[in-house]
MIDO-505674 format. One record per residue (C-alpha): residue in one letter; z, y, x. Coordinates in nm, 3 decimals. Each point is the difference from the previous one (the first is absolute). Example, Ala and Ser with C-alpha at 12.3 -4.5 7.8 and 13.67 -1.06 7.14 Angstrom:
<recs>
+-----+---------+---------+---------+
! res !      pz !      py !      px !
+-----+---------+---------+---------+
!   A !   0.780 !  -0.450 !   1.230 !
!   S !  -0.066 !   0.344 !   0.137 !
+-----+---------+---------+---------+
</recs>
This chain:
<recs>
+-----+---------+---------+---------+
! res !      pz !      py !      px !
+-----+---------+---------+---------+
!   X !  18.321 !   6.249 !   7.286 !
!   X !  -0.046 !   0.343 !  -0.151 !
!   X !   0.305 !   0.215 !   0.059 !
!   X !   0.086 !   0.174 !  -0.257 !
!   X !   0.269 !   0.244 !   0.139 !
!   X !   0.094 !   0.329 !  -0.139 !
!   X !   0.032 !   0.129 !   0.360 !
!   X !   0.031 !  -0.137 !   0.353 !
!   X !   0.353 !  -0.078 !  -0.101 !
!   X !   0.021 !  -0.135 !  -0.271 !
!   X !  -0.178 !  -0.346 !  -0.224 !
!   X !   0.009 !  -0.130 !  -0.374 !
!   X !   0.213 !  -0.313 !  -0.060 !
!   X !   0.135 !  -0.228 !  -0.251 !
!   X !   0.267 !  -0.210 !   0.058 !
!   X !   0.250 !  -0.172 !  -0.241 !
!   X !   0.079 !  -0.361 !  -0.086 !
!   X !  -0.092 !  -0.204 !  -0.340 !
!   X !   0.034 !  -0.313 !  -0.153 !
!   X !  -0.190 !  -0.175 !   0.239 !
!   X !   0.333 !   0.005 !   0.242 !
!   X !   0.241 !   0.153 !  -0.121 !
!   X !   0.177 !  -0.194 !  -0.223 !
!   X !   0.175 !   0.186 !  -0.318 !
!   X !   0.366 !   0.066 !   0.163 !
!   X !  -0.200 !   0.090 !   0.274 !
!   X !  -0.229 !   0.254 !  -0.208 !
!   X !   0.323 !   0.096 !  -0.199 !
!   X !   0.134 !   0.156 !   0.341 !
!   X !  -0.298 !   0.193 !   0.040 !
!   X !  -0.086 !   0.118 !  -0.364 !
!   X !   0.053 !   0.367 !  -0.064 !
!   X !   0.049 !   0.171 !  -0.320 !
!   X !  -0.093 !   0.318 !  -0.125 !
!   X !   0.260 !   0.204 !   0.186 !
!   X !  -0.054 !  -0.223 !   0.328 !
!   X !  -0.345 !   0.118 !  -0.026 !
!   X !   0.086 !   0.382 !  -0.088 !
!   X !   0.182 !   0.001 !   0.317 !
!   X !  -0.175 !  -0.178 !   0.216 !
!   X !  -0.320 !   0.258 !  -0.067 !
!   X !   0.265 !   0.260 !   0.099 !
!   X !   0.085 !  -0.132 !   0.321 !
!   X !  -0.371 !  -0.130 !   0.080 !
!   X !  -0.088 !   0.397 !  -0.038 !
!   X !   0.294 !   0.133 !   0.157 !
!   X !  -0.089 !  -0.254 !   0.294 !
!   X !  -0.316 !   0.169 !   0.063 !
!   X !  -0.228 !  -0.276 !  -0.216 !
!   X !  -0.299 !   0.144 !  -0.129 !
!   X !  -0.091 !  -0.212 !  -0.287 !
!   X !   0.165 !  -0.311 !  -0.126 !
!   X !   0.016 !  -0.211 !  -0.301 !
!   X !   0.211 !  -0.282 !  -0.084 !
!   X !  -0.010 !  -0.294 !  -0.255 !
!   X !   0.313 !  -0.215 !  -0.067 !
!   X !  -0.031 !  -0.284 !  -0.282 !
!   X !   0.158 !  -0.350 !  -0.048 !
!   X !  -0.335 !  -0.160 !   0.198 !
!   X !   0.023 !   0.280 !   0.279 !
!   X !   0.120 !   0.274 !   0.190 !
!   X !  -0.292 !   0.260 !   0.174 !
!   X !  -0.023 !   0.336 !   0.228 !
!   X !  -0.328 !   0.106 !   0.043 !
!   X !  -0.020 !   0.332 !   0.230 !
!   X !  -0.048 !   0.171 !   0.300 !
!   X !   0.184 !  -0.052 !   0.337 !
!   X !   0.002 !   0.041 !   0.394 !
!   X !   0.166 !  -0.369 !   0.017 !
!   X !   0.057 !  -0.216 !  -0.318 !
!   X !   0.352 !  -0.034 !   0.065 !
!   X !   0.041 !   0.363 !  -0.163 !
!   X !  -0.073 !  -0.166 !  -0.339 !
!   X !   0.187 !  -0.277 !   0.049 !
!   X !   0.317 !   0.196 !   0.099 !
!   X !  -0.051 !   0.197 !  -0.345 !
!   X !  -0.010 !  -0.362 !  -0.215 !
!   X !   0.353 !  -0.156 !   0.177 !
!   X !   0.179 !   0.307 !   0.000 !
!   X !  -0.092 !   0.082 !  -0.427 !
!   X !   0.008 !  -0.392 !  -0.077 !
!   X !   0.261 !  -0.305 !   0.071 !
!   X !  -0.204 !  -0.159 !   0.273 !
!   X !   0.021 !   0.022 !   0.337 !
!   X !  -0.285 !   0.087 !   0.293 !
!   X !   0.102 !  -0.373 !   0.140 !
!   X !  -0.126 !  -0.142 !  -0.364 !
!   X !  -0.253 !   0.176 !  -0.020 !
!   X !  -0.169 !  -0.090 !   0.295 !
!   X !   0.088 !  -0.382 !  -0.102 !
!   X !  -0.214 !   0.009 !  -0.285 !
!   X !  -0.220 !   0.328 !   0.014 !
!   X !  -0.389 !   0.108 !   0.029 !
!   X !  -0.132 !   0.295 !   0.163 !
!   X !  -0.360 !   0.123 !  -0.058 !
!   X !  -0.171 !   0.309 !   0.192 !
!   X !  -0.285 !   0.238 !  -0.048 !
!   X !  -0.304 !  -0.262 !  -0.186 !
!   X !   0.221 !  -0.286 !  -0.055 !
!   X !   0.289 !   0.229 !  -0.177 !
!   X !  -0.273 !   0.126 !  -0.229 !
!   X !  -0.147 !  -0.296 !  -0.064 !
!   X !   0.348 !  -0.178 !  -0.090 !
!   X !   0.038 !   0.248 !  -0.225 !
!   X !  -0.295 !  -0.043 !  -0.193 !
!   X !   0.070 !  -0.396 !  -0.028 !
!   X !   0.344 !   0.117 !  -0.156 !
!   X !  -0.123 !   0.266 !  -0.215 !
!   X !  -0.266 !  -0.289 !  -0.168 !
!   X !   0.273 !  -0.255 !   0.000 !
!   X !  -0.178 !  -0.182 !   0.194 !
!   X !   0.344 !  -0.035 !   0.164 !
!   X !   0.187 !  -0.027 !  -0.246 !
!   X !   0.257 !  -0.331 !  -0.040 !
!   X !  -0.221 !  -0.076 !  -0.326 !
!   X !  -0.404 !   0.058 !   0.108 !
!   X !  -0.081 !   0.273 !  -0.232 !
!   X !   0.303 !   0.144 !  -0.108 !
!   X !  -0.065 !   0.391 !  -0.041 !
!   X !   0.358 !   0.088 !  -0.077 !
!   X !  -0.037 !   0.131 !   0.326 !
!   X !  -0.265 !   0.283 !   0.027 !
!   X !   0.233 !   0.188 !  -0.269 !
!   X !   0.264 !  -0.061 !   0.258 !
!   X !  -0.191 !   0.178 !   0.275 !
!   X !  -0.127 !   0.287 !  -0.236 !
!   X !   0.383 !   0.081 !  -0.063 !
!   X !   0.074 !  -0.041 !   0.373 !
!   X !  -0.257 !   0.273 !   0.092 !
!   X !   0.113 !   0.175 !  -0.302 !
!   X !   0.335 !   0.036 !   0.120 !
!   X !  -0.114 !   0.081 !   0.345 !
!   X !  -0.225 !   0.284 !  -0.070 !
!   X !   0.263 !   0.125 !  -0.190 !
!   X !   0.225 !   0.015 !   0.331 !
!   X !  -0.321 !   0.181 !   0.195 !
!   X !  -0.037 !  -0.330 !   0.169 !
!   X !  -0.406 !  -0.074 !  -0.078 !
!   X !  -0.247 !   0.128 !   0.213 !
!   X !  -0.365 !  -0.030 !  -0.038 !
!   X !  -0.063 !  -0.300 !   0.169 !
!   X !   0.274 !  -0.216 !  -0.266 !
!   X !  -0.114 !   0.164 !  -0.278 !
!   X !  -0.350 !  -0.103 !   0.044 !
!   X !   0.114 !  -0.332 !   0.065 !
!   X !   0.182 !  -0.098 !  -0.272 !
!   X !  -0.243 !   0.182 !  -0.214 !
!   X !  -0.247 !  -0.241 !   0.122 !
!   X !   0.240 !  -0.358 !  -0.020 !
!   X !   0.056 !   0.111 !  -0.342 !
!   X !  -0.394 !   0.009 !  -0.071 !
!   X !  -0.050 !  -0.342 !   0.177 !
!   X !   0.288 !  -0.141 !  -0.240 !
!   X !  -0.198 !   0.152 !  -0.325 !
!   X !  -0.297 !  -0.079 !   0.146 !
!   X !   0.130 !  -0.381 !   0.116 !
!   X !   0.179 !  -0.058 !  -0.375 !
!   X !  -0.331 !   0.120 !  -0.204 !
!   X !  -0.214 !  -0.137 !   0.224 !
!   X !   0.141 !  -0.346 !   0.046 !
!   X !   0.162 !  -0.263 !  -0.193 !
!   X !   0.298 !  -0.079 !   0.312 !
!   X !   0.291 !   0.176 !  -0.253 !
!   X !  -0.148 !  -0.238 !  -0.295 !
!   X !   0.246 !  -0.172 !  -0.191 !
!   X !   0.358 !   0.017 !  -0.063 !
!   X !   0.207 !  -0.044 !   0.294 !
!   X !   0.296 !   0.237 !   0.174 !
!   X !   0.382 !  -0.082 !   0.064 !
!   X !   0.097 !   0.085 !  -0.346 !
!   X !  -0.250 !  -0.304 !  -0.161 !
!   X !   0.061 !  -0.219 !   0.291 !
!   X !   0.362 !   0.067 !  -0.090 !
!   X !  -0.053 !  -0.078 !  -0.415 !
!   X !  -0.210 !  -0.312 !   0.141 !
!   X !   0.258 !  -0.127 !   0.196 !
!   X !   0.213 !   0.002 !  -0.292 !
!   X !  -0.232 !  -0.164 !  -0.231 !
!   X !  -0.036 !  -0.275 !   0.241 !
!   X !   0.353 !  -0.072 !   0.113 !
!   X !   0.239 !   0.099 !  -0.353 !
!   X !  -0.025 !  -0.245 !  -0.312 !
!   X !   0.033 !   0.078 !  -0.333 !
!   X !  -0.056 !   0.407 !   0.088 !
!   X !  -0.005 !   0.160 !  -0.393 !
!   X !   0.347 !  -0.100 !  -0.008 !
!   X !   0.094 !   0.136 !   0.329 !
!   X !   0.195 !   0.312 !   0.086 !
!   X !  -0.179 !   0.211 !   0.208 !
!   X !   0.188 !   0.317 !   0.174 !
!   X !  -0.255 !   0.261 !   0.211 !
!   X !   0.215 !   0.216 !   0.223 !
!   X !  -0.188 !   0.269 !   0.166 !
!   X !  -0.273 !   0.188 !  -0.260 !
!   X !  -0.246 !   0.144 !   0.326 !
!   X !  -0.343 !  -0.035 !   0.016 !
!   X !   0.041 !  -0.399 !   0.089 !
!   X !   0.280 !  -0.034 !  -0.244 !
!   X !  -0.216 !   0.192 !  -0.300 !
!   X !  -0.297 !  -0.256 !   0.121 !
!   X !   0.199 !  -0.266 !  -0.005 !
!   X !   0.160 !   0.013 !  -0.342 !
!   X !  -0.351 !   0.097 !  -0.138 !
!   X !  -0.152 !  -0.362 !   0.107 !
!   X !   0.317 !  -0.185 !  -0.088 !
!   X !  -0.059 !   0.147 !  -0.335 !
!   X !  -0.338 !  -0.057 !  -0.041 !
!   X !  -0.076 !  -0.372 !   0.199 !
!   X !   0.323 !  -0.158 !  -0.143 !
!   X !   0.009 !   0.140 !  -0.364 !
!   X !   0.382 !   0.096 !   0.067 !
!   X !   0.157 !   0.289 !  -0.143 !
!   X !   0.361 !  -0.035 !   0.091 !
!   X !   0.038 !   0.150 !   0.289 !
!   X !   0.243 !   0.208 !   0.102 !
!   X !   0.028 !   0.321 !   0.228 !
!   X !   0.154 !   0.165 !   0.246 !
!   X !  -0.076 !   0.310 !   0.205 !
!   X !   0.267 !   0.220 !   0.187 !
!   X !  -0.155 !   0.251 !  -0.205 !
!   X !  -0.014 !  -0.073 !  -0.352 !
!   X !  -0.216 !   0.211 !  -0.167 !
!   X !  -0.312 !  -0.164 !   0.230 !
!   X !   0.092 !  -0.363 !  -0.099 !
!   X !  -0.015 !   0.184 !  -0.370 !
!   X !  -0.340 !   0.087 !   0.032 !
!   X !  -0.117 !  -0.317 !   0.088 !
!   X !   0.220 !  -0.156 !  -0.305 !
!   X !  -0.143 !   0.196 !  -0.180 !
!   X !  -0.386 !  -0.055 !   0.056 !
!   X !   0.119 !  -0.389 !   0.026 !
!   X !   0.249 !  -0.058 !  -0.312 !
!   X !   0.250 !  -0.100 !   0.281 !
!   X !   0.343 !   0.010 !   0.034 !
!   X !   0.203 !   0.279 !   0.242 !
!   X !   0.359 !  -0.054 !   0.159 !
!   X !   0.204 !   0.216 !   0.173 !
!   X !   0.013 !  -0.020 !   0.400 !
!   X !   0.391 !  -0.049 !  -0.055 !
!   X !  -0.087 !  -0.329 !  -0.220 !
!   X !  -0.154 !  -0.162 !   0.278 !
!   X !   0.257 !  -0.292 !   0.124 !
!   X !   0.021 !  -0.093 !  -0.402 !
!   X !  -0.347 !   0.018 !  -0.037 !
!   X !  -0.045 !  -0.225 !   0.374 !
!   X !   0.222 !  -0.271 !  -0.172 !
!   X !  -0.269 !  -0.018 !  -0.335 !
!   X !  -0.293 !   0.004 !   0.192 !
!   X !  -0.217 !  -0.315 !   0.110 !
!   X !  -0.248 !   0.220 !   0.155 !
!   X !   0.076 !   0.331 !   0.221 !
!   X !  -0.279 !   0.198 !   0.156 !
!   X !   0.124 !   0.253 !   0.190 !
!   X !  -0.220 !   0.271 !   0.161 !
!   X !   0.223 !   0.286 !   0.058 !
!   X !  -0.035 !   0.256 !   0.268 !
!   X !   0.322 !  -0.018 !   0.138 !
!   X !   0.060 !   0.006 !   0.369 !
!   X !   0.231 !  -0.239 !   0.024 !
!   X !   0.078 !  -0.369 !  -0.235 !
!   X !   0.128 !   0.114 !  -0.353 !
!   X !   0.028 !  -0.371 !  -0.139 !
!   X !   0.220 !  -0.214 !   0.187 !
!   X !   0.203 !  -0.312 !  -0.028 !
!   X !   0.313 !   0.146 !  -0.076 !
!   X !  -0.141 !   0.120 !  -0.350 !
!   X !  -0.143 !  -0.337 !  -0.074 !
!   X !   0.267 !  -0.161 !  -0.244 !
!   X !  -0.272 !  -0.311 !  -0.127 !
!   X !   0.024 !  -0.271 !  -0.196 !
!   X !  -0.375 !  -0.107 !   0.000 !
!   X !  -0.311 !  -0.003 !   0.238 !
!   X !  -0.130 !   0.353 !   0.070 !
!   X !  -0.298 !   0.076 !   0.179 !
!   X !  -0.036 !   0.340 !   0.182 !
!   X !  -0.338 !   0.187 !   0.090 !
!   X !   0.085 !   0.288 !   0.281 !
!   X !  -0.332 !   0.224 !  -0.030 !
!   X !   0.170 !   0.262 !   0.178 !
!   X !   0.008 !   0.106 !   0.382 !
!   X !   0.213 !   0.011 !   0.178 !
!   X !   0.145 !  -0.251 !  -0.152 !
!   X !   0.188 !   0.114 !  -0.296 !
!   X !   0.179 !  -0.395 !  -0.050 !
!   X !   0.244 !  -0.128 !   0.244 !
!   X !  -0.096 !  -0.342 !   0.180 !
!   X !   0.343 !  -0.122 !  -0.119 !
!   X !  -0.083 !  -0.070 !  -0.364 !
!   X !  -0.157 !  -0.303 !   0.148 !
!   X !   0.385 !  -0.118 !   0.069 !
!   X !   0.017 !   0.024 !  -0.402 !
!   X !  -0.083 !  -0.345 !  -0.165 !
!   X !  -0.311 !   0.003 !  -0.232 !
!   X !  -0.101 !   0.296 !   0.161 !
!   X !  -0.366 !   0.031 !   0.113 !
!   X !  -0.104 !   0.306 !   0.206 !
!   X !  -0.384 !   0.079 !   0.074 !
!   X !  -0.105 !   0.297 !   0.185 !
!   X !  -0.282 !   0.209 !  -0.022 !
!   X !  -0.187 !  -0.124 !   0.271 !
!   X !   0.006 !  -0.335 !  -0.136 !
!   X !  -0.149 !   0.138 !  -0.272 !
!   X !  -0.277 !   0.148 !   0.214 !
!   X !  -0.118 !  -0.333 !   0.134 !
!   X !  -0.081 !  -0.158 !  -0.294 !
!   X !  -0.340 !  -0.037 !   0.020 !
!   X !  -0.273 !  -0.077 !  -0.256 !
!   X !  -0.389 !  -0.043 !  -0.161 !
!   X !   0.049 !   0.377 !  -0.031 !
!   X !   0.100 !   0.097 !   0.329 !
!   X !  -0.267 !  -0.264 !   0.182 !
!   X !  -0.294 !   0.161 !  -0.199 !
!   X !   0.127 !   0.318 !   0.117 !
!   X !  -0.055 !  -0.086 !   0.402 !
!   X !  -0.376 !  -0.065 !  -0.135 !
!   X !  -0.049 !   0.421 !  -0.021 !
!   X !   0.167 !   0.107 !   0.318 !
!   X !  -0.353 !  -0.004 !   0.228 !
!   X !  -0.129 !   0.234 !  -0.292 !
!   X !   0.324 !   0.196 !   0.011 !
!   X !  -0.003 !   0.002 !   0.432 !
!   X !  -0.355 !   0.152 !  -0.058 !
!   X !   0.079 !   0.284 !  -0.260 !
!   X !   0.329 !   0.110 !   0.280 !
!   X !  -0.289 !  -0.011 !   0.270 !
!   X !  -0.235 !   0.228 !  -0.182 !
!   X !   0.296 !   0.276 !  -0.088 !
!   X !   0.172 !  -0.056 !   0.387 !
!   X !  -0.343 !   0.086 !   0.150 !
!   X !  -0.010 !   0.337 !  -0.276 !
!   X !   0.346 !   0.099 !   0.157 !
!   X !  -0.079 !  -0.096 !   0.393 !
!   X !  -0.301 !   0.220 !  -0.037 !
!   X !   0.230 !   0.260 !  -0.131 !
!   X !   0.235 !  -0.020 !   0.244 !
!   X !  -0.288 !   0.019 !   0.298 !
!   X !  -0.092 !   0.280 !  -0.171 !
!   X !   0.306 !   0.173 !  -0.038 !
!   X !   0.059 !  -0.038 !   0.377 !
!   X !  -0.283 !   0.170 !   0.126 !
!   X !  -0.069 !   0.257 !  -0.230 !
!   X !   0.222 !   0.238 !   0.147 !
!   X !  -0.191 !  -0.071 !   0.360 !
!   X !  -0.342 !   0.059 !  -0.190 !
!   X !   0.136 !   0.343 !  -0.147 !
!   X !   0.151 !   0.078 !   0.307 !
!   X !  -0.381 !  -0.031 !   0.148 !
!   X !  -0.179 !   0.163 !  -0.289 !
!   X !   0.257 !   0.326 !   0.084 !
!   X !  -0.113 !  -0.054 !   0.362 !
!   X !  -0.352 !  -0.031 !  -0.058 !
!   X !   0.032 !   0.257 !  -0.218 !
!   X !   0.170 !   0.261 !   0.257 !
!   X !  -0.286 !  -0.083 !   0.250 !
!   X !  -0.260 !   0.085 !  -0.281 !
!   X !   0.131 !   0.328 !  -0.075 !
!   X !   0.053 !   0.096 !   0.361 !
!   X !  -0.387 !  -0.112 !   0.067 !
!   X !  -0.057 !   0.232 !  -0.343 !
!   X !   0.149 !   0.260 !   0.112 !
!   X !  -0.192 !  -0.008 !   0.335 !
!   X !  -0.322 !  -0.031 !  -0.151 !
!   X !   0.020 !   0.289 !  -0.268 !
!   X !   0.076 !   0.229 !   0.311 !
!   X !  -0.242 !  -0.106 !   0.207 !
!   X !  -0.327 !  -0.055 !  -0.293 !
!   X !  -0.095 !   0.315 !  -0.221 !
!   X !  -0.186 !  -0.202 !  -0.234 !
!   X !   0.276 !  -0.257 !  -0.024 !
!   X !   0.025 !  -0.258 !  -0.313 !
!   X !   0.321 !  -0.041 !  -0.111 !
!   X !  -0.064 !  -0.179 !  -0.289 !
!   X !  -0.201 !  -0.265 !   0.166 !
!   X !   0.221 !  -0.034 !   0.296 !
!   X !   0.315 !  -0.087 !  -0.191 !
!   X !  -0.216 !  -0.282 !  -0.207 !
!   X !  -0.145 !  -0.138 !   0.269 !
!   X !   0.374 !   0.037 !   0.225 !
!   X !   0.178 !  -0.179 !  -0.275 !
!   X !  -0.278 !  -0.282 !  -0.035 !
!   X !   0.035 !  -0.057 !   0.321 !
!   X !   0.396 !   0.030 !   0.008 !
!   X !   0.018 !  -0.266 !  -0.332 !
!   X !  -0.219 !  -0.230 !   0.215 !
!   X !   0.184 !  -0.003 !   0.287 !
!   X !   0.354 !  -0.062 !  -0.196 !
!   X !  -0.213 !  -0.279 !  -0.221 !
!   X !  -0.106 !  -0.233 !   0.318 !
!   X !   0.407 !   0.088 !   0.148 !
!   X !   0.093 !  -0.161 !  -0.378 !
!   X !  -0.208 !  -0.259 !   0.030 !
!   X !   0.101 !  -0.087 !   0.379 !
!   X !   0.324 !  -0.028 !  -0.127 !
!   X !  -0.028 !  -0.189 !  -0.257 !
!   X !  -0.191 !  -0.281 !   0.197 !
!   X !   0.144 !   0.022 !   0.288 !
!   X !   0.296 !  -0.285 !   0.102 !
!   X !   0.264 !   0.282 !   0.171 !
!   X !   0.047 !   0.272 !  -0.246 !
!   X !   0.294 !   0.142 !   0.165 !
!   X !  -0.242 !   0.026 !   0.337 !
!   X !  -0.276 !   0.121 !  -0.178 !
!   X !   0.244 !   0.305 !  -0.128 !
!   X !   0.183 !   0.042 !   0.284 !
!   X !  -0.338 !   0.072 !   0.185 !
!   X !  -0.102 !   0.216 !  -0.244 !
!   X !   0.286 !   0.201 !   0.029 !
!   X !  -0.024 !  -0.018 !   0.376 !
!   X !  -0.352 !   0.089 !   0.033 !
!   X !   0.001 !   0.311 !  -0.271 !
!   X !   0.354 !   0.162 !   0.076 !
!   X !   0.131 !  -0.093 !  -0.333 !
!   X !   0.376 !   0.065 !  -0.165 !
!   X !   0.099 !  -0.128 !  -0.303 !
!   X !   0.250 !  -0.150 !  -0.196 !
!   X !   0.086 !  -0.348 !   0.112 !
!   X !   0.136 !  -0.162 !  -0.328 !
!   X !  -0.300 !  -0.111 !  -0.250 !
!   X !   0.204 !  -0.085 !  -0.214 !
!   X !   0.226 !   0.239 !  -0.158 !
+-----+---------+---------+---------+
</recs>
C-alpha cells in the first residue's frame, strides 16, 4: 500500500463509527455539537495534531487527521463526547493512509450514506473543514482532499442518476405516516424541532398529504416563525408543549437536544399517539412506550425502509465507483508528487552547485570561454537528469527507497514534511 505519511512519524486516518454498528443511543453517546467540536480542534492542536477534521451527524461520528498512533484521535473523541474508548472500540472503524482516503471519498458521494445517495452529507464535510481551517487545523494535504471528494460528489450527482428520486429520512418519515395513520386531513399533527430535518420534514408533510394544520414548535421561536410563515402553519410556544402533546395524534420530534426532552411524565393521553424521534441522540425517552396508545419509531427505522427508489439507485453505484477512481488516482498522483518534489529540488540545487563550480573552473582556465552556451547546454543537461530521477520515481514500487537513495547518494538536506 502507498504510505501516505506526512513524516516518518506520523500517517492519515479515519476512524469513527456509523449506522452500520452503532446503534442510535450508541451514536447519541458519541455525537458532538458545535462546541464539542470547537474544543476538541483546540485540544487536537494543543496536542501537537497537525491537521484534523471532524464530522458528527445523526448517521455518524468522523476524525480524519494526522497521527503517530490512532489512539491520539480517539482519545480526543471520548474525552469531548459521552462515549467511552471501551465503546468505541466495540463498534468502531479505523482506516490508514489509501484506505482513510478512500473511505472518505465513499462518504463524501454518499455512497455511504444510511440512504444510497443522500448528499446531505458533502455540505456536512464542507462545514467541517470550514470550521477547521478556521482553527489553523488544514494543511495542504486535507485541503486538497476534500476539495477533490467534493468534485467527485458534483461530478457523481450530475453525472449519474444514483440521487434520482425522492427519498431521505424526512420523506421516509411523511411515508411512514401515510402508510400507518387513517383518516390524516383530520389529524393533529405537532413538529417539535424546526432544523434542517425538521424544516424538511414539515415541507413534505405539507406537500404529499395536502395538510395544513400543523403545528410548531422550536426552542427558538422566531425559526419555527419563518417556516410558518413560508407554510401558512401554525407556531406555539416551547412552554405550550405538554398541552399541545395531549392534542396531538402525530409528534415528530427532531430537536437537537442532548439529552430526551419528551418523556412519559408529560404524556397526560386520552387517545392513540404515534411519535416519530428524527433526532440523535435520542431526543424521546424509551419510556413513552410504557404509555398506552403510544407508538414510538426511531429514526433508524425510518432509514430501513427500503423502496423502487432506493433499488434503482444500487443500479448507478459501478458508474459512481468509477468517477471516485478517476478523481482518487488525480489526488494519489498529487500526493507522489508532493513527496518528492522537495528531493528533486533538493537535486536541481545540487546539480546546480556542481555546475557553477565546473563554470567557474572553466572560465579561469579557457580565454575564449562561452558562457552563454555553457549554461544552456549545463541546464539541458541538469533538467534531463532531474526528468529520468521524476520518472524513476514515479514508476518505481519503493518511493521512500528511491528518495532515500537519492538523498544518500547526492548529500542532500531538506525539509522532511511534504506536506505542510
Amino acid at each position: 500500500m502507498e504510505n501516505f505519511n506526512m513524516s516518518k512519524q506520523t500517517s492519515f486516518y479515519a476512524l469513527g463509527l456509523s449506522y452500520k454498528k452503532a446503534d442510535a443511543a450508541i451514536r447519541g453517546k458519541f455525537s458532538l455539537d458545535n462546541q464539542a467540536k470547537s474544543t476538541l480542534l483546540i485540544q487536537a492542536e494543543a496536542e501537537g495534531i497537525e491537521a484534523l477534521l471532524v464530522t458528527s451527524t445523526c448517521n455518524r461520528t468522523e476524525i480524519y487527521g494526522f497521527a503517530q498512533h490512532p489512539y491520539q484521535l480517539i482519545k480526543l473523541l471520548c474525552e469531548n463526547s459521552n462515549g467511552s474508548v471501551e465503546e468505541f472500540q466495540e463498534v468502531a472503524y479505523i482506516y490508514k493512509n489509501q484506505e482513510a482516503i478512500h473511505h472518505m471519498f465513499r462518504v463524501g458521494t454518499g455512497l455511504d450514506s444510511q440512504i444510497l445517495g443522500d448528499f446531505e452529507i458533502i455540505s456536512q464535510l464542507k462545514t467541517a473543514f470550514n470550521e477547521s481551517k478556521s482553527n489553523g487545523m488544514i494543511n495542504s494535504f486535507l485541503e486538497r482532499l476534500v476539495n477533490l471528494v467534493i468534485q467527485a460528489s458534483k461530478k457523481i450527482k450530475t453525472d449519474t442518476e444514483i440521487s434520482s428520486g425522492a427519498t431521505s429520512v424526512s420523506f421516509a418519515s411523511v411515508q411512514y405516516i401515510i402508510k400507518n395513520v387513517v383518516d390524516i386531513p383530520n389529524k393533529n399533527i405537532l413538529l417539535f424541532g424546526t432544523g434542517k430535518i425538521g424544516r424538511n420534514t414539515c415541507e413534505n408533510l405539507v406537500k404529499h398529504t395536502k395538510h395544513d394544520q400543523i403545528t410548531l414548535i422550536n426552542r427558538t421561536k422566531d425559526k419555527a416563525e419563518k417556516l410558518a410563515q413560508k407554510l401558512n402553519l401554525v407556531v406555539k410556544d416551547y412552554a405550550d408543549l405538554q398541552l399541545e402533546l395531549q392534542k396531538a395524534d402525530v409528534v415528530v420530534v427532531a430537536t437537537g437536544a442532548q439529552n430526551p426532552t419528551i418523556d412519559k411524565a408529560i404524556l397526560n393521553l386520552k387517545k392513540p399517539m404515534l411519535i416519530l424521534d428524527l433526532s440523535i441522540p435520542k431526543n424521546v425517552h424509551e419510556n413513552v412506550k410504557e404509555v398506552e396508545g403510544v407508538t414510538l419509531i426511531h429514526l433508524d427505522h425510518l432509514s430501513q425502509i427500503t423502496d423502487e427508489t432506493l433499488e434503482n439507485r444500487k443500479l448507478h453505484i459501478p458508474a459512481a465507483e468509477a468517477i471516485i477512481e478517476e478523481i482518487k488516482e488525480e489526488f494519489v498522483a498529487w500526493t507522489k508528487n508532493r513527496k518528492f518534489a522537495p528531493t528533486i529540488q533538493a537535486l536541481k540545487e545540487k546539480l546546480n552547485a556542481i555546475k557553477e563550480g565546473e563554470l567557474n573552473f572553466q572560465r579561469k582556465k579557457l580565454a575564449n570561454f562561452d558562457e552563454e552556451q555553457a549554461e544552456l547546454i549545463s541546464n539541458r543537461i541538469i533538467q534531463k537528469i532531474t526528468n529520468h530521477f521524476v520518472n524513476h520515481l514515479k514508476d518505481g514500487e519503493s518511493m521512500d527507497e528511491g528518495i532515500e537513495w537519492i538523498e544518500k547518494v547526492f548529500q542532500l538536506e531538506q525539509e522532511k514534511s511534504f506536506f505542510s
